[in-house]
C-alpha positions as CSV (number, residue, x, y, z in Angstrom):
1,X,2.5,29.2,-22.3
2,X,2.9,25.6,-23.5
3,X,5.4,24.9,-21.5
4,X,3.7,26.2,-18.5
5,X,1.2,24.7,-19.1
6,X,3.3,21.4,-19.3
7,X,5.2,21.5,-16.1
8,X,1.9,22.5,-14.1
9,X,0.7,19.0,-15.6
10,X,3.7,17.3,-14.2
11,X,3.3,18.7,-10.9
12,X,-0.2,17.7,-10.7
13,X,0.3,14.4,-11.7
14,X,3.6,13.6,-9.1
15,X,3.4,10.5,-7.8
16,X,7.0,11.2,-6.4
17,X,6.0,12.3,-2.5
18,X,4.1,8.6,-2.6
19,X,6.8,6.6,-3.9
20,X,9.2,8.4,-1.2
21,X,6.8,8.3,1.4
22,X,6.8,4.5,1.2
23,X,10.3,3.6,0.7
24,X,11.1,5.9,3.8
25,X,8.2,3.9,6.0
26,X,9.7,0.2,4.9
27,X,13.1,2.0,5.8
28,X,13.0,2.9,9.2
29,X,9.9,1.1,10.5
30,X,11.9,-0.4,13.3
31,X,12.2,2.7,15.4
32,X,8.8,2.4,15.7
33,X,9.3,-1.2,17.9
34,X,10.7,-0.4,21.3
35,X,13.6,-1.9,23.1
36,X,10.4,-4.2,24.8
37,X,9.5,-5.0,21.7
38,X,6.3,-3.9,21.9
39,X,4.9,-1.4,18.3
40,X,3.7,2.3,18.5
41,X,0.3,3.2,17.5
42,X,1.9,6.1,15.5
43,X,3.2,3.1,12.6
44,X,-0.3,1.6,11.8
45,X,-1.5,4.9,11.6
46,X,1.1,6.6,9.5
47,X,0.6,3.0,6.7
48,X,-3.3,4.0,7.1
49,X,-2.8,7.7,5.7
50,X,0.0,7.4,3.3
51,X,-2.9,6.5,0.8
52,X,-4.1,9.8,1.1
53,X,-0.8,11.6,0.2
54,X,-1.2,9.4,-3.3
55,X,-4.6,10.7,-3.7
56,X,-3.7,14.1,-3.2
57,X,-0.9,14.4,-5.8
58,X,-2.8,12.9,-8.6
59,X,-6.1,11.9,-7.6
60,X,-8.9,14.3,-7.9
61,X,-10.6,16.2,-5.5
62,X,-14.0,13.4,-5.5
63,X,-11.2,11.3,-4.9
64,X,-9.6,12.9,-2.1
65,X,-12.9,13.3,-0.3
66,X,-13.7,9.9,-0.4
67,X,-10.8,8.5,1.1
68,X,-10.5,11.0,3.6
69,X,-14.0,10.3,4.9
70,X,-12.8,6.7,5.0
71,X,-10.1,6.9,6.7
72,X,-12.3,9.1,8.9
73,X,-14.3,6.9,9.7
74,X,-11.9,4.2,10.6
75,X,-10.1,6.1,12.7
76,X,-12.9,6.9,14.5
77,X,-14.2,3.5,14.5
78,X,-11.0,2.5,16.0
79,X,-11.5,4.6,19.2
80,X,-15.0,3.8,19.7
81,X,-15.1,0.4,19.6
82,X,-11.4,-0.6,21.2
83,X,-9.6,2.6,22.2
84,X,-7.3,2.0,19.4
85,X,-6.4,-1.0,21.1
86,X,-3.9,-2.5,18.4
87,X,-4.0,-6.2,19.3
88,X,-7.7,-5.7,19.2
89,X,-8.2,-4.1,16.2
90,X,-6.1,-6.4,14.1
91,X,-8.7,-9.2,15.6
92,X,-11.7,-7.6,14.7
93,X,-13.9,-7.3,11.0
94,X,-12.6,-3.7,11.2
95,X,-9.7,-5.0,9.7
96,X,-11.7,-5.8,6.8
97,X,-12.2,-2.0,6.5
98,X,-8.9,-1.3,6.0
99,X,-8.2,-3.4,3.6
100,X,-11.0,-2.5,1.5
101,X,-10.1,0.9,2.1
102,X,-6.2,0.3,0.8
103,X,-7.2,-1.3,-1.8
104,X,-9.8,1.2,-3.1
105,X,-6.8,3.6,-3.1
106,X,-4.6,1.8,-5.1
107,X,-7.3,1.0,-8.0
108,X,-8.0,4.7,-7.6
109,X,-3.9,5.3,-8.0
110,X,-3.7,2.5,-11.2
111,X,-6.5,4.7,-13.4
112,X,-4.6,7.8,-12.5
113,X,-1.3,6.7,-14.0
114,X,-2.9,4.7,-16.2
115,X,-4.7,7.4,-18.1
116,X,-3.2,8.6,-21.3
117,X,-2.2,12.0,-20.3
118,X,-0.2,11.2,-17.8
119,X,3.6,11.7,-17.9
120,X,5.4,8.8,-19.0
121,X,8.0,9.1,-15.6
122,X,4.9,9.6,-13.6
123,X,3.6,6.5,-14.7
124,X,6.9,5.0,-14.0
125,X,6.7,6.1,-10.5
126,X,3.4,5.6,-9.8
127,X,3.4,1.9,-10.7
128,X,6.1,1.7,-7.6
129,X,4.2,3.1,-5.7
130,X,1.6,1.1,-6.3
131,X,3.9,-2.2,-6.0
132,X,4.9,-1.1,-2.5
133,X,1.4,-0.4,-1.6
134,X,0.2,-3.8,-2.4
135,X,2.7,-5.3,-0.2
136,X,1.6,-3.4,2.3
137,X,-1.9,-4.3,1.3
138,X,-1.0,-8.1,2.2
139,X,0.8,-7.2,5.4
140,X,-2.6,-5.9,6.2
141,X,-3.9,-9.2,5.1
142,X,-1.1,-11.8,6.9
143,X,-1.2,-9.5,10.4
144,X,-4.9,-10.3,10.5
145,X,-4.8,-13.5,9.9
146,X,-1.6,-14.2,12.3
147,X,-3.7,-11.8,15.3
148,X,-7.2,-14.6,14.8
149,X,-4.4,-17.4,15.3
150,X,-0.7,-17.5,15.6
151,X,-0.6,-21.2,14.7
152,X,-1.2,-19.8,11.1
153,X,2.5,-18.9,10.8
154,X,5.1,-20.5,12.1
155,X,9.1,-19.1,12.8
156,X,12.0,-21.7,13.4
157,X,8.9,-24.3,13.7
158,X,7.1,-21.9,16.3
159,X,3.7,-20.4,16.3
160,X,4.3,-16.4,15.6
161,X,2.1,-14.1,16.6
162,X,2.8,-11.5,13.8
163,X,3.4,-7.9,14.3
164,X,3.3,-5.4,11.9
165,X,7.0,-5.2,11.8
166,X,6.9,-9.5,10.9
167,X,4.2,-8.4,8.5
168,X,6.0,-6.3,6.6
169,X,9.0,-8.5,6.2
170,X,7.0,-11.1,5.6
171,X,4.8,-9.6,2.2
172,X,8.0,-7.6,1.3
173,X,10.1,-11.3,0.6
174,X,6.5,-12.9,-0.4
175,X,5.6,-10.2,-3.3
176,X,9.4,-9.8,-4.6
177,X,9.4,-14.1,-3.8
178,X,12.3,-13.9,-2.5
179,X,11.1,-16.7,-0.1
180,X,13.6,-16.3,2.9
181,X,11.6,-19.3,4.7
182,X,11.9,-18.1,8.1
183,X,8.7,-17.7,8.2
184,X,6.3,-20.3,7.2
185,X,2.4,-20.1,6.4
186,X,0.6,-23.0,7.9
187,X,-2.8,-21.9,8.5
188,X,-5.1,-22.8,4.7
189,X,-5.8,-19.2,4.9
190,X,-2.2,-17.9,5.6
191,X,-1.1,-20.4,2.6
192,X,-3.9,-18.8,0.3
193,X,-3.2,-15.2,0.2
194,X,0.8,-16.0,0.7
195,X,-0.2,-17.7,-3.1
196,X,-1.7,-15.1,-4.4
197,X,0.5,-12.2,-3.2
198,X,3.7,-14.2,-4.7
199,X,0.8,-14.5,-8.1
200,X,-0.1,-10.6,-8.2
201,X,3.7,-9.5,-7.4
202,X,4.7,-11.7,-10.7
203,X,1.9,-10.0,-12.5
204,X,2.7,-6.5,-11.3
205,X,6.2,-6.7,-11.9
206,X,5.8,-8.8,-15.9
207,X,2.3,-6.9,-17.2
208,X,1.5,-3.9,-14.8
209,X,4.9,-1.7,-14.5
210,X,5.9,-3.4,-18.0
211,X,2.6,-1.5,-19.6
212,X,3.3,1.5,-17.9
213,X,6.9,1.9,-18.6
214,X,6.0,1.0,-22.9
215,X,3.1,3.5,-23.2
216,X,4.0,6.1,-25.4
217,X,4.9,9.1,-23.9
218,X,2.1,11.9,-23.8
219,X,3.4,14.5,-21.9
220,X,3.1,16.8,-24.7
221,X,0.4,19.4,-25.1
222,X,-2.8,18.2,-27.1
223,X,-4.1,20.3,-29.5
224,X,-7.3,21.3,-27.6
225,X,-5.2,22.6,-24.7
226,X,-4.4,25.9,-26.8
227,X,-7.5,26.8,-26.6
C-alpha cells in the first residue's frame, strides 16, 4: 500500500511530459517556417497551450480550469478581433494577454514543485521546465516589441522585423547569455527586458533550480497518509 501509494504521487506530480514537450518545440520549430519564409499559425498556437499540459500533470484541477478558460478566451479573442491574423495580433494589447497568461502558469508551475511533497526529481524537472518556459515568456515579450517597431532590433546593422522563430533564438542565447550578437536590441524597451531576461536567467539558474535540486527529498510517505 505505501508504495502504491508512493508511485501514484509521482505520477501525479510528473512534470516530465512538460519538460519534453518544450525541448521537442525549441527542437524542430523550423518546420513550422516555410520555404517562403513565412510562420504557420499552428507554432504560436502549440507555445500558447503547452502551459496547459504543465498544469495538467501537477497542477490542480482549480488550476487547470483557470487556465483553460484563459487560453479560451484568447483564442477566441484572437478570431474575433483579427482572424488570427498573426502579424496583427503580435501588434495589438492582446499580446499583453498572453503574456500575463504565460506567466500566471509558470508561478502556478514554481508553487507546485516548490511545495514540500513533491518528489525531489520532479522538482528537478519542473524547474526546467520552468527555465524553458520563461524563455519563451520573453520571446513573447521581444516578438511584441520587434512587431510595434522593427528599428528596435537590429541584425547585421539592419532593422529586423522579428518572427517567432528570431524570437526564440533570440531569448534562448539572451536567458542562457550566451550573447551571439547577431542580433542587437536598440529600441530602450528592447534593451530593458533583453536586461532583465539575461538578470532572471542568472537568478533562475544560481537560486531557483539550485533550491530545488538541495531540498531534501520528501518523496516518502508522511505519517498521516496511513490513515
Amino acid at each position: 500500500m505505501r508504495l502504491t501509494r508512493l508511485s501514484l504521487r509521482w505520477l501525479r506530480n510528473r512534470s516530465t511530459p512538460l519538460l519534453c514537450t518544450l525541448i521537442a518545440l525549441f527542437a524542430v520549430h523550423p518546420i513550422f517556417v516555410t520555404a517562403d519564409e513565412r510562420e504557420l499559425p499552428l507554432f504560436p498556437l502549440l507555445i500558447d497551450l503547452t502551459p496547459l499540459l504543465g498544469i495538467f500533470c501537477v497542477g490542480s484541477r482549480r488550476q487547470s480550469l483557470v487556465l483553460v478558460a484563459w487560453a479560451m478566451f484568447l483564442i477566441a479573442a484572437a478570431w474575433v478581433f483579427y482572424r488570427f491574423d498573426q502579424a496583427a495580433i503580435v501588434r495589438s494589447p492582446l499580446m499583453f494577454g498572453f503574456i500575463a497568461y504565460y506567466f500566471t502558469a509558470i508561478a502556478m508551475l514554481a508553487m507546485r514543485v516548490s511545495r514540500e511533497r513533491a518528489l525531489l526529481d520532479d522538482r528537478v524537472i519542473g524547474g526546467l521546465a520552468i527555465y524553458l518556459m520563461t524563455i519563451v515568456l520573453f520571446a513573447t515579450m521581444h516578438h511584441h516589441i520587434s512587431a510595434l517597431d522593427k528599428g528596435n532590433y537590429l541584425a547585421n546593422a539592419v532593422p529586423l522585423q522579428m518572427r517567432w522563430n528570431d524570437s526564440l533564438y533570440f531569448s534562448t542565447t539572451t536567458m542562457t547569455t550566451i550573447g551571439f550578437g547577431d542580433i542587437v536590441p536598440k529600441g530602450k524597451w528592447a534593451r530593458a527586458v533583453t536586461m532583465v531576461e539575461a538578470i532572471t536567467g542568472v537568478i533562475l539558474l544560481v537560486l531557483f533550480i539550485g533550491r530545488l535540486a538541495l531540498l531534501p527529498r520528501t518523496g516518502a510517505i508522511h505519517p498521516k497518509d496511513n490513515h
